[in-house]
LUMSEFI-139490 format. One line per field, with one value per residue: x, y, z of N, C-alpha, C, O in turn; residue number from 0. Coordinates in steps of 0.2 Angstrom, whole numbers, plus 5000, padded with zeros to 4 digits. Layout:
<atoms>
n.east = [X|...]
n.north = [Y|...]
n.up = [Z|...]
ca.east = [X|...]
ca.north = [Y|...]
ca.up = [Z|...]
c.east = [X|...]
c.north = [Y|...]
c.up = [Z|...]
o.east = [X|...]
o.north = [Y|...]
o.up = [Z|...]
zagu = [NUM|...]
</atoms>
This chain:
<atoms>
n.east = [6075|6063|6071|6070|6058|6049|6058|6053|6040|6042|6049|6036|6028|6035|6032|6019|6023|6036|6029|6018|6030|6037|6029|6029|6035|6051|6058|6049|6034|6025|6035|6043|6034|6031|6043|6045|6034|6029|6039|6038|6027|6039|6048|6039|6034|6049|6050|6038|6039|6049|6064|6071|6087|6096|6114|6118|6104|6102|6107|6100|6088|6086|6089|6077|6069|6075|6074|6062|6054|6061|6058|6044|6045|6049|6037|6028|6036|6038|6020|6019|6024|6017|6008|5997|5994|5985|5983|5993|5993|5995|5986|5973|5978|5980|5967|5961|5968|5964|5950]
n.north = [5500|5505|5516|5524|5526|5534|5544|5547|5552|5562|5572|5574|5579|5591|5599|5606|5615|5622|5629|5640|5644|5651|5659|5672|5685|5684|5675|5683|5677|5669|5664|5657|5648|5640|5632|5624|5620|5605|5597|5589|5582|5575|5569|5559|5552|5546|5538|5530|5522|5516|5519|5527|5534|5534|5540|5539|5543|5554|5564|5560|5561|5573|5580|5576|5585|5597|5596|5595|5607|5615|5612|5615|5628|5630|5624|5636|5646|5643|5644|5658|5664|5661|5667|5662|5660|5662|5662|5658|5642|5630|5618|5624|5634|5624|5617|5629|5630|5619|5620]
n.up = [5083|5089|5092|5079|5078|5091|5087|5075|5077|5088|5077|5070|5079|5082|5071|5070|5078|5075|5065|5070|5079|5070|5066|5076|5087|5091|5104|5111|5123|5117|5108|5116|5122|5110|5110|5120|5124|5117|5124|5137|5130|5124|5132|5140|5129|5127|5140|5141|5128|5131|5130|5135|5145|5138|5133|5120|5115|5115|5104|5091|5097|5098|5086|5079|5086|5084|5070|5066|5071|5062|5051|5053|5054|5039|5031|5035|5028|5015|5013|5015|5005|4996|4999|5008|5021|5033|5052|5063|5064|5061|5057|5055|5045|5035|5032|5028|5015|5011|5011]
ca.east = [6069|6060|6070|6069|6051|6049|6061|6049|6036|6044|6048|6032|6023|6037|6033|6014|6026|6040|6024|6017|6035|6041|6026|6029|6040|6057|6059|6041|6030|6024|6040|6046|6030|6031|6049|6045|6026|6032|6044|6032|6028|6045|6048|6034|6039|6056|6047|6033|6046|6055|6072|6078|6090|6103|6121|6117|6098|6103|6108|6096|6082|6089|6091|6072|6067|6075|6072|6053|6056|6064|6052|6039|6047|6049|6033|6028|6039|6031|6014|6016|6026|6010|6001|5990|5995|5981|5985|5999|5989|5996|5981|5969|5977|5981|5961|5958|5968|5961|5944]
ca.north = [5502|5509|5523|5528|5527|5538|5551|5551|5556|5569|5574|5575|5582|5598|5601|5612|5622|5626|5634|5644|5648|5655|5667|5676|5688|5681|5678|5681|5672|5662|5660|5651|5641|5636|5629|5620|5617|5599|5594|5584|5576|5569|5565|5553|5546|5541|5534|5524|5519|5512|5518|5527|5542|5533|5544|5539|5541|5562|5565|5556|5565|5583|5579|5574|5590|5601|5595|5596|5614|5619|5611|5618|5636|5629|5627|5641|5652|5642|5647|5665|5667|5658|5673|5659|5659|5665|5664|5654|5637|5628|5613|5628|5637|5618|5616|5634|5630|5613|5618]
ca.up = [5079|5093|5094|5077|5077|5091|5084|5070|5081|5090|5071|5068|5084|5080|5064|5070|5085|5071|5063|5077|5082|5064|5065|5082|5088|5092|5111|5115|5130|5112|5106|5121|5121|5106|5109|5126|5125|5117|5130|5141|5126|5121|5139|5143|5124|5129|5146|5137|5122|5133|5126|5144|5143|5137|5131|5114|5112|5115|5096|5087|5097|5098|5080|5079|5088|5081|5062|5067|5073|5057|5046|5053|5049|5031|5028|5038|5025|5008|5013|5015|4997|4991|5001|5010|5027|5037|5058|5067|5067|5053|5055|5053|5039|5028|5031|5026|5011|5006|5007]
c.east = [6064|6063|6072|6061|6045|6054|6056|6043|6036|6045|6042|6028|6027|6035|6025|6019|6031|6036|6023|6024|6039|6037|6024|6033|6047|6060|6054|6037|6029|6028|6042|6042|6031|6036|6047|6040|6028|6036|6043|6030|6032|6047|6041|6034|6043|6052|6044|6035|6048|6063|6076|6078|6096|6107|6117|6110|6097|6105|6102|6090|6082|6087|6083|6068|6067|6072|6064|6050|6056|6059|6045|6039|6047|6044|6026|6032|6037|6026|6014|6022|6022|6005|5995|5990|5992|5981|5993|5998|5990|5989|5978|5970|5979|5971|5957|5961|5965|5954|5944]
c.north = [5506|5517|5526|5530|5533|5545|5553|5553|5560|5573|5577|5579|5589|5602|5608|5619|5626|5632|5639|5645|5654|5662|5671|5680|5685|5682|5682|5677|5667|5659|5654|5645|5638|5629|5621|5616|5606|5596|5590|5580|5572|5565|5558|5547|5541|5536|5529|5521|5515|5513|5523|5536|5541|5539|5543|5540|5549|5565|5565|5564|5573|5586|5581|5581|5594|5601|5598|5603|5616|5619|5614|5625|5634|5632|5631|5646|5650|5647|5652|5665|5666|5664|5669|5659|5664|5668|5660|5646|5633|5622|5619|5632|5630|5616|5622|5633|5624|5614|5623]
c.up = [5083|5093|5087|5074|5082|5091|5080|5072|5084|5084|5071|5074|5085|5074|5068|5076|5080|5068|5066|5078|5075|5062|5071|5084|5093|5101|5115|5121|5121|5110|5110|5122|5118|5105|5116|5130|5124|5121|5135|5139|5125|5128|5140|5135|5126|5136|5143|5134|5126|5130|5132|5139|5143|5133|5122|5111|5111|5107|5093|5089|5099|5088|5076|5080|5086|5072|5062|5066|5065|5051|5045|5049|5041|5028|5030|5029|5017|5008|5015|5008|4992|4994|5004|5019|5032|5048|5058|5068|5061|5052|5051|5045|5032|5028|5027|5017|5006|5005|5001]
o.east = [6062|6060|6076|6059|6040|6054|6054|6041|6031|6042|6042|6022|6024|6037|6027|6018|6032|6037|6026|6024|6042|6039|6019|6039|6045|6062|6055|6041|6032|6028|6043|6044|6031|6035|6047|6040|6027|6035|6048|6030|6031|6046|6043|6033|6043|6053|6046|6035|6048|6067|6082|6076|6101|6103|6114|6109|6092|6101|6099|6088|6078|6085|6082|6064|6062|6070|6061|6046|6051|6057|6042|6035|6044|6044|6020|6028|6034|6026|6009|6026|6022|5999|5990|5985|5995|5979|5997|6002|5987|5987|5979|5966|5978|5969|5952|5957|5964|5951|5940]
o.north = [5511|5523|5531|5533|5535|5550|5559|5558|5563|5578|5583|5581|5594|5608|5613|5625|5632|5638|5644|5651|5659|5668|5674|5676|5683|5686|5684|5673|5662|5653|5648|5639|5632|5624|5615|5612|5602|5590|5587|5575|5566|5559|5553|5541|5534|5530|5523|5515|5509|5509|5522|5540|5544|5543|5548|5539|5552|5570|5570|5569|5577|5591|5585|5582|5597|5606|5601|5605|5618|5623|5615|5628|5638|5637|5631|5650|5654|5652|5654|5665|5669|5666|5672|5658|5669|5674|5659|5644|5634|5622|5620|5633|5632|5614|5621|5634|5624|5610|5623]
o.up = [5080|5094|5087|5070|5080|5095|5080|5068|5084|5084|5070|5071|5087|5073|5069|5076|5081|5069|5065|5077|5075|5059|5071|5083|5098|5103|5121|5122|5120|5109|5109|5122|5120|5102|5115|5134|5128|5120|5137|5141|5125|5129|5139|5135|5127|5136|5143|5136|5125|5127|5134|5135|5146|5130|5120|5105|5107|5106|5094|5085|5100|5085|5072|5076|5085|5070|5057|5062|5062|5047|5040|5045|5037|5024|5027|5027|5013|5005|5017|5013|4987|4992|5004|5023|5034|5050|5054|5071|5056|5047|5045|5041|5026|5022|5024|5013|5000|5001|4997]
zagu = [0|1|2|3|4|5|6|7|8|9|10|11|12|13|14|15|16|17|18|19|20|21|22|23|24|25|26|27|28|29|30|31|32|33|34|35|36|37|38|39|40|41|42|43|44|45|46|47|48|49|50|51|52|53|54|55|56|57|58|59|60|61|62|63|64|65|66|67|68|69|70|71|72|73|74|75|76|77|78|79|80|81|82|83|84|85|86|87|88|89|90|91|92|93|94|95|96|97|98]
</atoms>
């Protein structure tokens, strides 16, 4: 239970860096932030959690990671077909679109 709750949290703490990473040039200083800025985070997860670094907990949260990632590009790639996608900051441009 623990370690699919935070997987869902590393899910969810990629989802704004997929953004930011979907609109930058490919292999960038930002691109790479984007990728690895998060990595400090899931580390001190699994530590806090308590779920280790066990063989089996390496899937799941790769899994978790990258899905985050990709999602983010998702809806990263919506919001510019709708023509709304303003910077790189997906909070910034979901608030510019709700007000």
């Amino acid at each position: 239970m623990k370690l699919a709750l935070i997987a869902l949290i590393v899910f969810i703490i990629n989802i704004p860096f997929g953004y930011w990473r979907a609109n930058v040039k490919k292999f960038s200083v930002q691109w790479f932030l984007s990728i690895h800025i998060p990595i400090p985070f899931i580390i001190a997860l699994r530590i806090y959690g308590d779920i280790g670094f066990a063989f089996y907990t390496y899937p799941i949260m790769v899994a978790a990671f990258f899905g985050g990632q990709f999602f983010g590009k998702y809806i990263f790639t919506v919001l510019t077909k709708k023509e709304r996608v303003l910077s790189s900051c997906m909070v910034m441009d979901i608030f510019r679109i709700l007000k």
